[in-house]
C-alpha positions in Angstrom: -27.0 -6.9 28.9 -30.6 -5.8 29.5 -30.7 -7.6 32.9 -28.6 -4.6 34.1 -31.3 -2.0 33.5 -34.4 -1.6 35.1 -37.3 -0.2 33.4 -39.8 2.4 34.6 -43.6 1.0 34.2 -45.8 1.9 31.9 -48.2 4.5 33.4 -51.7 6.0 31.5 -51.6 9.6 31.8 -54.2 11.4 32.6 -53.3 14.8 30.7 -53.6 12.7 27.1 -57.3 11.8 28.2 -57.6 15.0 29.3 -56.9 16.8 26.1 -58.3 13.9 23.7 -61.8 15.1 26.0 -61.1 18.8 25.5 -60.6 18.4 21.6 -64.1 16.3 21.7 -65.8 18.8 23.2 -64.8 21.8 21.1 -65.3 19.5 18.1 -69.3 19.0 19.2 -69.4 22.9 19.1 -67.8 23.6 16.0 -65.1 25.0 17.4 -62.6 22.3 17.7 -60.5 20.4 15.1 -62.6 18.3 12.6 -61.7 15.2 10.4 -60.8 16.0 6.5 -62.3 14.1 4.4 -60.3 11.6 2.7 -58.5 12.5 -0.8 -57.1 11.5 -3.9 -53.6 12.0 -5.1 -54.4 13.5 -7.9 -57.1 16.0 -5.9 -53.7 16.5 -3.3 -51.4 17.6 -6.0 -53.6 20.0 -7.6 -54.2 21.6 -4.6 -50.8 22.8 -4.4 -49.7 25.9 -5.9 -47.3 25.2 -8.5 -44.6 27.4 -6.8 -45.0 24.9 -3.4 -45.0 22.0 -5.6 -41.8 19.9 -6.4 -40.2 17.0 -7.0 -37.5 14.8 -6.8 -34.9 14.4 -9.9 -31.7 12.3 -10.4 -28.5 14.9 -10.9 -26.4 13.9 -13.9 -23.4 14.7 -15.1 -21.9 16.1 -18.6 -21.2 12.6 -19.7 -24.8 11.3 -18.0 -23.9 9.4 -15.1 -24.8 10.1 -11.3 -22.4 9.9 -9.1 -21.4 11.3 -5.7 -18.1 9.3 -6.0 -18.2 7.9 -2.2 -21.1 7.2 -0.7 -22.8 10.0 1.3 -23.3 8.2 4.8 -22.0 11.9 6.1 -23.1 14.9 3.6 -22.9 18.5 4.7 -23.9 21.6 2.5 -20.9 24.2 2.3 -21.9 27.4 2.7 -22.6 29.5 0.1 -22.6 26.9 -2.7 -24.1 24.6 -4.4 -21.5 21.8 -2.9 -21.4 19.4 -0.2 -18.5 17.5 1.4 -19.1 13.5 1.8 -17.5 11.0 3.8 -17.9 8.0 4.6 -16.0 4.2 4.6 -14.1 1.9 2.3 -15.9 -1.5 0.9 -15.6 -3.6 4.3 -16.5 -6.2 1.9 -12.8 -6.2 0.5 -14.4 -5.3 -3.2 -12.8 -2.9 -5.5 -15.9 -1.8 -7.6 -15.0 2.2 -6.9 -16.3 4.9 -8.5 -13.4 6.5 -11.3 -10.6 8.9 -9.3 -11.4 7.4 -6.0 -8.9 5.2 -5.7 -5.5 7.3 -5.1 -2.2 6.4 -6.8 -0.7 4.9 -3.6 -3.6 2.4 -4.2 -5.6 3.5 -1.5 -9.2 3.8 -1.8 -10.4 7.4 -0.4 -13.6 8.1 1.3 -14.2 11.9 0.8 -15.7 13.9 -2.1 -17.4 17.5 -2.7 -20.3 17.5 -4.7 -21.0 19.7 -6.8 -25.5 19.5 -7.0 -25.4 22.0 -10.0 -23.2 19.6 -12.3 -23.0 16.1 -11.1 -19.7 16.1 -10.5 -17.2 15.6 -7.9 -13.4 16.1 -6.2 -12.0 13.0 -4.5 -10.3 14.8 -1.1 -7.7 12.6 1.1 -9.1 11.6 4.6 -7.2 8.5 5.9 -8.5 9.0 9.4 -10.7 6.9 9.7 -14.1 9.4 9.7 -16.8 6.6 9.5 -19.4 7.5 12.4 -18.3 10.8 12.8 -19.7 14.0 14.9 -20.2 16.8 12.5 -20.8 20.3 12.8 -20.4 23.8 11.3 -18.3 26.0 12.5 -19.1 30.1 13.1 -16.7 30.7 9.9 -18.7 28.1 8.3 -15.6 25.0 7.9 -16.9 21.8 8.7 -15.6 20.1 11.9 -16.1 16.2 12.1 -14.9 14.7 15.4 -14.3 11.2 16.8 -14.9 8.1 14.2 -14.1 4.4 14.1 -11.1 2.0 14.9 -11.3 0.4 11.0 -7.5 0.5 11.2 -7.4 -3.0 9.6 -7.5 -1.1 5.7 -3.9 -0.1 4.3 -3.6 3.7 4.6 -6.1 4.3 7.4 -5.4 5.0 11.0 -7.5 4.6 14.2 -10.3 8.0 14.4 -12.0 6.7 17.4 -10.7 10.6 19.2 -10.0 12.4 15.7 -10.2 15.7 15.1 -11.0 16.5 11.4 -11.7 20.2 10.0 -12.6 21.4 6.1 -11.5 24.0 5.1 -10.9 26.2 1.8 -7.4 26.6 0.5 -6.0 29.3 1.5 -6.3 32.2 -1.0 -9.0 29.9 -3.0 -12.3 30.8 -2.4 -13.9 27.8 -4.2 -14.6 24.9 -1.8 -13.7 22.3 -4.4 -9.8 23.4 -3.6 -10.5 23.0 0.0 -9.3 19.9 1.9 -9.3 18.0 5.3 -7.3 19.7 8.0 -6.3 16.7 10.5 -5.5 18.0 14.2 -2.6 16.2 16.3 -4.4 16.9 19.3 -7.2 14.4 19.9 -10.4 13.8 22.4 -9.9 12.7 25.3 -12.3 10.0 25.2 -13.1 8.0 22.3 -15.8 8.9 20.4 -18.1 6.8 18.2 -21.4 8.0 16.5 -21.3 11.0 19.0 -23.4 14.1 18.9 -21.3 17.1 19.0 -21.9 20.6 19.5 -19.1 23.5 18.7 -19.7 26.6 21.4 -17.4 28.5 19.2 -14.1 29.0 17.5 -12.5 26.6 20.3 -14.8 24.7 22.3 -16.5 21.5 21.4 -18.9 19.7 23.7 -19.8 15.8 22.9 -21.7 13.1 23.8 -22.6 9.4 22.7 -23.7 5.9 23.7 -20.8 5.1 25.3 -19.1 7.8 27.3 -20.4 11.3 29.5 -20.4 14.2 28.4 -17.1 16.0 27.5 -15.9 19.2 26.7 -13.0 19.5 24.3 -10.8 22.7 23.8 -8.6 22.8 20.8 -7.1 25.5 18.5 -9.2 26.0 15.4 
């Protein structure tokens, strides 16, 4: 309700005329900034040295198809690889057009993957709490911690991850991150967390905040 907020004028500040007057006056002495004169795409694109040149190219598969297997509405590069770990939500629109593995054999649709960029394929990983609008961050030892969530409790399979506590982490004794999997903490926030931004101090501190609630620090045992 807007009519609960008050909100501060609109003021012209004097230090933005200021400089825009500064910039002018350099400019009339050749000193300043000048306009660039208008160019063409082509003239743009061979102006850049080939090895600062790129662009972008759809990653395929052995069999030709590109696929992340869930959608990537959270992605975050693993270290020291070519992977990334994706999370996101199940179909809220009750379809059941998923991509092939990612619907487990208890039925359950699941909403994780690692990517592999270098050959278009993926592993479907199990995360039934629910980690749609997530926190996410990397830890020191470079697992992924994804905190808080939303209360989509309504799909069979998935729990309430409003104050979640998520970590991913290699197997142990496995150094490839396509073995790893989603560490889920008993402990949880103490407030509810929804879209929050999230900072780790270190191996055991976490501090958070979002729309809704102050800021909070959060110990738990990595």
């Amino acid at each position: 309700d807007l009519a609960n907020y008050k909100f501060a004028p609109a003021v012209q500040s004097s230090d933005a005329k200021a400089t825009c007057q500064s910039v002018a006056r350099l400019q009339q002495a050749g000193r300043g900034p000048v306009a660039r004169a208008a160019v063409t795409r082509q003239a743009a694109v061979a102006a850049v040295a080939p090895a600062a040149g790129g662009e972008w190219s759809i990653i395929r598969n052995s069999a030709g198809t590109s696929s992340t297997g869930v959608v990537a509405i959270n992605a975050v590069l693993l270290p020291q690889s070519s992977k990334v770990v994706i999370w996101s939500r199940v179909h809220m629109d009750g379809s059941n057009n998923y991509e092939p593995g990612v619907v487990s054999s208890d039925g359950v649709p699941e909403v994780s993957s690692v990517y592999d960029t270098d050959t278009g394929n993926y592993v479907v990983k199990r995360l039934r709490l629910t980690p749609f609008c997530t926190g996410n961050s990397h830890m020191p030892d470079g697992k992924v911690l994804a905190t808080g969530g939303d209360d989509y409790s309504g799909q069979t399979g998935y729990t309430n991850g409003l104050k979640g506590i998520r970590l991913f982490e290699k197997a142990s004794g496995n150094d490839n991150w396509d073995a790893g999997n989603w560490k889920i903490y008993t402990q949880q926030l103490q407030q509810p967390r929804w879209y929050p931004s999230q900072v780790s101090g270190n191996q055991t501190y976490m501090h958070m905040l979002d729309m809704c609630c102050p800021l909070v620090s959060t110990a738990f045992n990595a």
